[in-house]
C-alpha positions in Angstrom: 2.5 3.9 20.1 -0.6 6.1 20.7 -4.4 5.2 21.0 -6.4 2.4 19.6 -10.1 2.5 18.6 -11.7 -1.0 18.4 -14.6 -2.2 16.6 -16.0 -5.7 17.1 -17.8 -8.3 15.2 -21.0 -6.8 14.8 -23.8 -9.0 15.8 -26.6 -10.4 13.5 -27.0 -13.0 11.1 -24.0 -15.9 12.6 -24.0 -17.0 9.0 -22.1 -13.7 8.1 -18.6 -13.6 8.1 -16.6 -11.9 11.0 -14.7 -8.6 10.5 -13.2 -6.4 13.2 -11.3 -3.2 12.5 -8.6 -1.9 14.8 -7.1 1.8 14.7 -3.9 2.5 16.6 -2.2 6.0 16.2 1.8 5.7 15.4 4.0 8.6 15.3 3.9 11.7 13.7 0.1 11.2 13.2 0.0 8.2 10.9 -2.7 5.3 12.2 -2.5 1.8 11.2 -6.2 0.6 10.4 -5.8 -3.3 10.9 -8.5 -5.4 9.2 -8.8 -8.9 10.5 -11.1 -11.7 9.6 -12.7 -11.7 6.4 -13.1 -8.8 3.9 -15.6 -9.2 1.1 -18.7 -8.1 -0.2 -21.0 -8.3 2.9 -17.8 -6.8 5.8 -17.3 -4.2 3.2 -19.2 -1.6 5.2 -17.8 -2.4 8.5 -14.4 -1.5 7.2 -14.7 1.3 4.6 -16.1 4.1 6.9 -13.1 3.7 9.6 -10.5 3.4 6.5 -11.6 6.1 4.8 -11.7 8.3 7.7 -8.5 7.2 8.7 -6.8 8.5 5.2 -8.8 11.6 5.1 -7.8 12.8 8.2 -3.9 11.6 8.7 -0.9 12.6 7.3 -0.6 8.4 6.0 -2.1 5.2 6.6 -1.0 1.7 7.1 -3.3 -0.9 6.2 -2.9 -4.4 8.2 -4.2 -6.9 6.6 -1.9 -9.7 8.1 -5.1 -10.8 10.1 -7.5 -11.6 7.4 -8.0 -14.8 6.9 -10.3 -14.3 3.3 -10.0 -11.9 0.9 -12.4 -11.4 -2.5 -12.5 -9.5 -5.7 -14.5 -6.3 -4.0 -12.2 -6.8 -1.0 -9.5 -6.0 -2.9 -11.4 -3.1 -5.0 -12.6 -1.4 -1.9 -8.5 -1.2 -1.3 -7.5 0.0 -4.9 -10.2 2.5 -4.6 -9.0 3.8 -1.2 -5.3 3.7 -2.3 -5.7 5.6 -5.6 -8.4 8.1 -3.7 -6.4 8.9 -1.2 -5.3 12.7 -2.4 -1.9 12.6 -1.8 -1.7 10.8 1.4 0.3 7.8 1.8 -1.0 4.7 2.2 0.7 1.3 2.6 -0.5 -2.5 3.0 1.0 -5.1 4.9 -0.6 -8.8 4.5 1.0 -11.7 6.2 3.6 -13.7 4.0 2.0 -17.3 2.4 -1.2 -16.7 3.7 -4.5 -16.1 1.5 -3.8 -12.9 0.8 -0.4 -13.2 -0.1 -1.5 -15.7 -2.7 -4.3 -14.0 -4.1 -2.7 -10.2 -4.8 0.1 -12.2 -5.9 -2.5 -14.0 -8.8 -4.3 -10.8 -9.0 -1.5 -8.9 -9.6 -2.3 -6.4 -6.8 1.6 -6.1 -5.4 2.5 -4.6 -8.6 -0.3 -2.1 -8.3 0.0 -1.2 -4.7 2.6 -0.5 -2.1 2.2 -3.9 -0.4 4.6 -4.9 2.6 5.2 -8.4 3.6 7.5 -7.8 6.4 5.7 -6.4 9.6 9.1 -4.7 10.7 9.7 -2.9 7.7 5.9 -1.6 7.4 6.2 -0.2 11.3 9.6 1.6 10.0 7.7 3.0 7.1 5.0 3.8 8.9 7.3 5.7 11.8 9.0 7.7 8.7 6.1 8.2 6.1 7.6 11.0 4.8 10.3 8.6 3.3 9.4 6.2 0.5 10.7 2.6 1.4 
């Protein structure tokens, strides 16, 4: 795999939740932007620049998710709005089986409205072949 890009817990208020943001560059140009910690209203912007970025610029994303521990209702819009904004490009989502996540898309209904991944293996194959749907 290529290069990462790291960006930490920002510091400030310790009553805010923490959020990092990883990029790594795969082959053929996709990145995997992985998101760990908690995404909701307040981590929003420590995320969406990077993510955004990320699918503006690559040929397709994976988003990682299997590190967040919390996930709320703008968490989940700030996906749906980079998923269906994404112009083409292909973007994916893995979250961790059983966890938080899992539980809540599956409530919400957001695996049936996004290509979601629960199997880490098979999101790296898709993410090494983008160019093939999976």
């Amino acid at each position: 795999m290529g290069s990462e890009r790291f960006s930490p817990p920002q510091s400030g208020d310790r009553d805010r939740p923490a959020l990092t943001v990883r990029v790594e560059d795969v082959s053929d140009g996709c990145s995997i932007v992985a998101i760990a910690g908690e995404l909701d209203l307040s981590t929003i912007p420590r995320m969406q620049g990077a993510l955004l970025e990320q699918i503006s610029q690559r040929p397709a994303v994976l988003i990682d998710l299997s590190g967040l521990s919390f996930i709320d209702s703008s968490g989940i819009g700030i996906l749906i709005q980079a998923v269906r904004g994404a112009n083409g490009t292909p973007v994916h989502i893995l979250i961790a089986s059983d966890s938080h996540v899992d539980r809540v898309f599956s409530i919400a209904g957001v695996s049936d409205a996004l290509p979601v991944f629960t199997e880490r293996e098979r999101a790296l194959t898709w993410a090494g072949n983008h160019d093939r749907e999976t």
